[in-house]
Every structure is written in structure tokens, then in C-alpha cells.
C-alpha positions as CSV (number, residue, x, y, z in Angstrom):
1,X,0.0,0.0,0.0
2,X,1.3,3.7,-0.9
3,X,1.3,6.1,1.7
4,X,0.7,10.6,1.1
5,X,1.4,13.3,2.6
6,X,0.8,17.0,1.9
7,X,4.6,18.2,-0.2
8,X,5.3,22.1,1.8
9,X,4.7,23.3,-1.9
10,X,0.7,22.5,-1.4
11,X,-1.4,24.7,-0.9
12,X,-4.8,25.4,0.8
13,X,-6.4,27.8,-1.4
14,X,-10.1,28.0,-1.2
15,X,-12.6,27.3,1.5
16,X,-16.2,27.2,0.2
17,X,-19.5,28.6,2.4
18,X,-22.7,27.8,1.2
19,X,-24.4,30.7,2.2
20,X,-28.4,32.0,2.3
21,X,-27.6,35.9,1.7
22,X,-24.5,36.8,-0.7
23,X,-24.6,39.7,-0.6
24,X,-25.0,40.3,3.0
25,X,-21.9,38.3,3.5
26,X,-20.0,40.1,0.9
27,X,-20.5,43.2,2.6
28,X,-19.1,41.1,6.1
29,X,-16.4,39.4,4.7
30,X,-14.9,42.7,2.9
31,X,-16.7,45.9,4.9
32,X,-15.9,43.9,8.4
33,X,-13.0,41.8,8.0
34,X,-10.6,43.4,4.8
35,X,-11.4,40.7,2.2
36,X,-12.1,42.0,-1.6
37,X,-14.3,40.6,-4.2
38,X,-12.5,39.3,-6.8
39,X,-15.3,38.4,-9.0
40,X,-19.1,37.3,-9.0
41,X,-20.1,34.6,-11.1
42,X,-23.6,33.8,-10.9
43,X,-24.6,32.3,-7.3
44,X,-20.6,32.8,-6.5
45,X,-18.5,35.2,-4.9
46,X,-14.5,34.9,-5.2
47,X,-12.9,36.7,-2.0
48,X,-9.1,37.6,-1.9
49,X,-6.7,39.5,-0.2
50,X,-6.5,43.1,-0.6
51,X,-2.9,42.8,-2.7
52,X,-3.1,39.3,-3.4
53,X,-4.4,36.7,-6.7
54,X,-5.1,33.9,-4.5
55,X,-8.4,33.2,-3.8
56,X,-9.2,32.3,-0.3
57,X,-13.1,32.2,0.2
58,X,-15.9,31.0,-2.3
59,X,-19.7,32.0,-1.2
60,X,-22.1,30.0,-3.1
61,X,-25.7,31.7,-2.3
62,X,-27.6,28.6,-2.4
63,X,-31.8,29.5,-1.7
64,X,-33.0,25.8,-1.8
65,X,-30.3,24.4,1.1
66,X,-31.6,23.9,4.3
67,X,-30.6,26.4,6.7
68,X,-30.7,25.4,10.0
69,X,-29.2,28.7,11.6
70,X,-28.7,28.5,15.2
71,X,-27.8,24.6,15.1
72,X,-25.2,22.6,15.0
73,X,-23.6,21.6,11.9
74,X,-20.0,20.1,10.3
75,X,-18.4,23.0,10.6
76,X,-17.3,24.2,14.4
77,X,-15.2,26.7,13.3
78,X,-12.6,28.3,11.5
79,X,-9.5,30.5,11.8
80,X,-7.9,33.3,9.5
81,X,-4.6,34.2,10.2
82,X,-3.4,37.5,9.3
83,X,0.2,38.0,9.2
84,X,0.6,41.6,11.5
85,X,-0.6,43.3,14.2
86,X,-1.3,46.1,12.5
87,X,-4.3,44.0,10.2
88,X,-5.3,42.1,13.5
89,X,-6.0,45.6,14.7
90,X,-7.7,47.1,11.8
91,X,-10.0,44.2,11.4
92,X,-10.8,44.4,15.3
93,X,-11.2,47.9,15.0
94,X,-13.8,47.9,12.5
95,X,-16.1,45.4,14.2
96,X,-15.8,47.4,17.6
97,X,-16.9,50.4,15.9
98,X,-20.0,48.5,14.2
99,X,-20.5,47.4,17.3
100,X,-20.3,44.1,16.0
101,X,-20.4,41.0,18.6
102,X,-16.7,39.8,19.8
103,X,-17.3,36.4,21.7
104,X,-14.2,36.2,23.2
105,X,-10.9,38.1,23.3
106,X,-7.5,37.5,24.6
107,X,-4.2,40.0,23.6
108,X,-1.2,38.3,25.3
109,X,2.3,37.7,24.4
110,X,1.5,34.0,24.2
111,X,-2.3,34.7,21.9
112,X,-3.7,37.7,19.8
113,X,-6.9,36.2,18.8
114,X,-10.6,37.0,19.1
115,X,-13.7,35.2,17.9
116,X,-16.8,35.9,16.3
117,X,-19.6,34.4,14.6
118,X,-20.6,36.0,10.9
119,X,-24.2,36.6,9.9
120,X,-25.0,32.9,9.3
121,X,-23.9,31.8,11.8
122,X,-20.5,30.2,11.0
123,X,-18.1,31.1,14.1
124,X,-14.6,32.0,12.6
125,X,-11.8,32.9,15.2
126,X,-9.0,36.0,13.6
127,X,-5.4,35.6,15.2
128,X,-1.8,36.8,13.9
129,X,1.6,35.2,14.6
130,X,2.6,38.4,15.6
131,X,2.2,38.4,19.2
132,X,3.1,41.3,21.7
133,X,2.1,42.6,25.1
134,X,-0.8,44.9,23.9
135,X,-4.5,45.9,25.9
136,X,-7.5,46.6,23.9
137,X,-7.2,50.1,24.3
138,X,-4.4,50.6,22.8
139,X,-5.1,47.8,20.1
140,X,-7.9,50.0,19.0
141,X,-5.8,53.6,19.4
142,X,-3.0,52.1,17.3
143,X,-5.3,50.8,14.5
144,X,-5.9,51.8,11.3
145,X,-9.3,50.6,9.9
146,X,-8.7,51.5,6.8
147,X,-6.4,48.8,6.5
148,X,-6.9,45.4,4.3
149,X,-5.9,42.4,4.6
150,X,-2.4,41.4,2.7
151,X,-1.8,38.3,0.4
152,X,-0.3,36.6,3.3
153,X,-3.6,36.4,5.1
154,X,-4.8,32.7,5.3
155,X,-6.9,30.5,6.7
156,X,-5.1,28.4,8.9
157,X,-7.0,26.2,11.1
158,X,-11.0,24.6,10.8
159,X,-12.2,22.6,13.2
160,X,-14.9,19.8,12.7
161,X,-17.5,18.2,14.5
162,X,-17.5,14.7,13.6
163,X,-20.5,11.5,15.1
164,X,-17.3,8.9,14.9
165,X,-13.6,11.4,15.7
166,X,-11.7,8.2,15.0
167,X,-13.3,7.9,12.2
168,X,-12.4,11.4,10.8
169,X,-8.6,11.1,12.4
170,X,-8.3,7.9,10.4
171,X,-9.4,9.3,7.0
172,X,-6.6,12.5,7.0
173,X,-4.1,10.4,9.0
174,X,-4.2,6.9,6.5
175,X,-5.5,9.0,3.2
176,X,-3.8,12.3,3.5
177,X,-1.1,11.4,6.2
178,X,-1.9,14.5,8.5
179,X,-0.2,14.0,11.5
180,X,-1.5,14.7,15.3
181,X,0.2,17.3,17.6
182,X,-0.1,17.1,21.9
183,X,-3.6,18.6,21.4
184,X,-4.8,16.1,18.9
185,X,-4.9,19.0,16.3
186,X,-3.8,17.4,13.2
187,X,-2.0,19.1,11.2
188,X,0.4,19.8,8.2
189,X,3.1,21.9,6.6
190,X,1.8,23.5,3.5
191,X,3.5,26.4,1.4
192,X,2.2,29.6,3.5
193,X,2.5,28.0,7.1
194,X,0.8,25.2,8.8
195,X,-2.7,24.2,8.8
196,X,-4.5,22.7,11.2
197,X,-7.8,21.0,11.7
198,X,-9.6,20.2,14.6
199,X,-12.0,17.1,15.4
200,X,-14.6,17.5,17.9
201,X,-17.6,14.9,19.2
202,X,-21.1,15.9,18.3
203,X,-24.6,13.7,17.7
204,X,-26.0,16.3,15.2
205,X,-27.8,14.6,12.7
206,X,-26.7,17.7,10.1
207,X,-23.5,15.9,9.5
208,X,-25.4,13.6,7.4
209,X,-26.9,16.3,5.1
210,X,-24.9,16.5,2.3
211,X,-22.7,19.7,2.1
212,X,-24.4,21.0,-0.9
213,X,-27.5,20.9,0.6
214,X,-27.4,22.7,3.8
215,X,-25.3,26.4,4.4
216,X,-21.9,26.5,6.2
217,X,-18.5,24.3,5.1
218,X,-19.1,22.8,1.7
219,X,-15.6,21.8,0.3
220,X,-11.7,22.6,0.6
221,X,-9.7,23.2,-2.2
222,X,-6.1,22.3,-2.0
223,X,-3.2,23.1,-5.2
224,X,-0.7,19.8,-5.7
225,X,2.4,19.6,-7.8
226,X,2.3,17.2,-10.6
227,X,4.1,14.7,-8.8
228,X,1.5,15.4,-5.6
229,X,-1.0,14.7,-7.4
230,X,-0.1,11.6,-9.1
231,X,1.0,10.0,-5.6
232,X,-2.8,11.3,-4.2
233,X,-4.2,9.3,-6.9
234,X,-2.6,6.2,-6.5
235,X,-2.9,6.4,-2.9
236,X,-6.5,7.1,-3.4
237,X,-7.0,4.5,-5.8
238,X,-5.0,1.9,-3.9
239,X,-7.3,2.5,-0.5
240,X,-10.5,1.8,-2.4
241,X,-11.9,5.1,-1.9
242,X,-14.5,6.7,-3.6
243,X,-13.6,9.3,-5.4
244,X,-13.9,11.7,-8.5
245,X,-11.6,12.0,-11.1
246,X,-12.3,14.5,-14.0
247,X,-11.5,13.3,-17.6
248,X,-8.3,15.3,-17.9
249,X,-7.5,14.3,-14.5
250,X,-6.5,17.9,-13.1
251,X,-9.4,17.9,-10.9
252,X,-9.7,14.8,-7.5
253,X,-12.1,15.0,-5.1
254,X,-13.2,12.6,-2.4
255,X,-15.8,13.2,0.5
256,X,-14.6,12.8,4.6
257,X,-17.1,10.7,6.4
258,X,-18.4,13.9,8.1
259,X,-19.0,15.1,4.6
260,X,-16.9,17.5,3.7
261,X,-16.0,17.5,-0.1
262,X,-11.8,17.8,-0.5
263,X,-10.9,18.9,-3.8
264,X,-7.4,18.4,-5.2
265,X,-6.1,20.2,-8.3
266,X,-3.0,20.2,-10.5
């Protein structure tokens, strides 16, 4: 049997929302947090960074999926990491002055990170590597809010809520050779930084909905090298998993048993 795992030059580069209200979340994801819209296409909105090409968020307005706002669903959460203190601050800013709900906050030399949840309900947490002894107050004095965010921002961590966790450890441990840190956070090295995805218990019969027809997570969409790619594949192929190869085979996808679509291009 082959084994994978992720080459440093992969790269995460879309996560797709399924979302109730586009443009409503435009406005969040770009007004509140620094995104831009790259493009619309139909139902779909491209976000990027501010100075960057890679796209880093697809909202799919999808009418007909079940919403179920309020409950529990596959995704728990998800992080965007931006790369300085002076974005952290001009994102935070903004949403202080909208008087926009902060769950939790913490500005330490050990964590700059606060969390909130977006207008349907998907709870996404925004932290920076760049980590200094800093209160809120002067946070918000030093900040710019006209700031965007840079081509370095990312998303950098999601975590799950999974009916069977071994289950879901097993799949991105023997399929996509993540490995598991002292947290059980697994995790691997891609080409902008490490990315991380965490595994949590939950009964919620939403899980079982499939992704494209209920809002929140829908799929991931990672960028392999040739070589990547060919190795995924036989990997893939090898573990008798179903999967989706287009004819050209640029394009692999296979499902996680809580459902999430991964999509691997070349």
C-alpha cells in the first residue's frame, strides 16, 4: 500500500461557504473583515486578499439548502490568520466600531486572537503570529481601519464536529497522512504555514446532510504539484476510496465521512 502526505509546496487555497444571503456576506467578509471581491459569477463570490491573486473564500448563495441557523452543523469553526498586528488591529477595530459581537478576546504575548460568529452563523476565530504585550485600548488607538488584509492572510486552522472522531482522524491520518500534535490537532506543513484542523464529538444529525445541501462548510480546495497529485491518486485509488476524477484528471475529489468535499487540483 502507498502512503501521502501533503509536499510544503501544497497549498490550501479556497474554503467554500454555502451561504443563504451573498450579498450580506460580501458586505461582512470585505466591509468587516478586509477581504475584496474578486469576481461574481452567478450564485458565487470569489474573496481575496486586498494585494493578493489567491483566492481564499468562495460564497455560493444557495436559496434551496436547508438552513438550519442557530444549530449545529459540520463546521465548528474556522481561523484566518493574518500576518501583523497592524491588520489584526484594523480588522478588530472595524467590528468594535460596528458594534459588532466579539465572543471572546484575549491580547497576550503567548495569543492575539478574538472570535466571532458572521451573519449565518459560522463562528470563525482571527489571530496573527505576531504576538506582543498589547491591551485593547491601545489595540484599538494604534489601529488603522482603513487597512486590508495582505496576500499573506490565510486560513489556517478549521475545526470539525464529527458522530465517529476516530473515524475522521483515520481518514486524514491513513489517506492524507496529517499528523496529530499534543492537542490532537492534526496538522500539516503547507507552502504559506501550517494548517490545522480540529476534530470534535457531536450527535447532530446535520453531519449527514450533504454539504451541498445545507449552508456553512461545503468543500476545501487544495493546489498539488504534478508529482502530488499523481501520488494522491494512486494512494487514493489503492485505499478503495471513492472518489472523482475529472476526464483530464487535473481535478480529485473525495468526500470525509463527516462530509466534507476535498478537492485536489494540478
Amino acid at each position: 500500500m502507498s502512503v501521502f502526505s501533503f509536499d510544503p509546496s501544497s497549498r490550501l487555497s479556497i474554503v467554500a461557504l454555502r451561504v443563504k444571503n451573498r450579498d450580506q456576506m460580501i458586505n461582512f467578509y470585505c466591509e468587516m473583515l478586509g477581504f475584496k471581491l474578486k469576481t461574481e459569477e452567478n450564485e458565487l463570490a470569489i474573496l481575496v486578499a486586498e494585494d493578493g491573486s489567491h483566492e481564499r473564500i468562495w460564497l455560493e448563495e444557495s436559496p434551496r439548502a436547508t438552513e438550519r441557523f442557530g444549530e449545529v452543523k459540520r463546521l465548528n469553526y474556522y481561523k484566518v490568520e493574518v500576518p501583523t498586528l497592524s491588520e489584526f488591529a484594523a480588522v478588530y477595530s472595524r467590528l468594535v466600531h460596528a458594534k459588532y459581537p466579539v465572543i471572546q478576546a484575549e491580547f497576550t504575548p503567548d495569543l492575539c486572537q478574538f472570535t466571532i460568529v458572521d451573519p449565518e452563523g459560522n463562528q470563525l476565530a482571527i489571530r496573527t503570529p505576531e504576538t506582543v504585550s498589547i491591551d485593547e485600548t491601545s489595540l484599538l488607538t494604534s489601529a488603522d481601519q482603513n487597512k486590508k488584509l495582505s496576500s499573506k492572510a490565510r486560513i489556517a486552522e478549521l475545526g470539525l464536529h464529527a458522530q465517529d472522531v476516530q473515524e475522521e482522524c483515520r481518514f486524514l491520518a491513513d489517506l492524507l497522512g496529517f499528523e496529530f500534535d499534543e492537542n490532537n490537532i492534526a496538522f500539516q506543513t503547507l507552502t504559506d504555514g501550517e494548517f490545522g484542523i480540529s476534530i470534535v464529538k457531536h450527535d447532530t444529525e446535520n453531519v449527514k446532510i450533504p454539504s451541498h445541501q445545507i449552508l456553512g462548510l461545503d468543500f476545501l480546495k487544495f493546489q498539488l504539484q504534478d508529482e502530488q497529485f499523481e501520488q494522491l491518486l494512486k494512494h487514493v485509488q489503492e485505499s478503495q476510496m471513492k472518489h472523482y476524477l475529472d476526464s483530464k484528471q487535473k481535478i480529485l475529489t473525495v468526500y470525509d465521512p463527516v462530509g466534507v468535499e476535498w478537492w485536489f487540483l494540478r
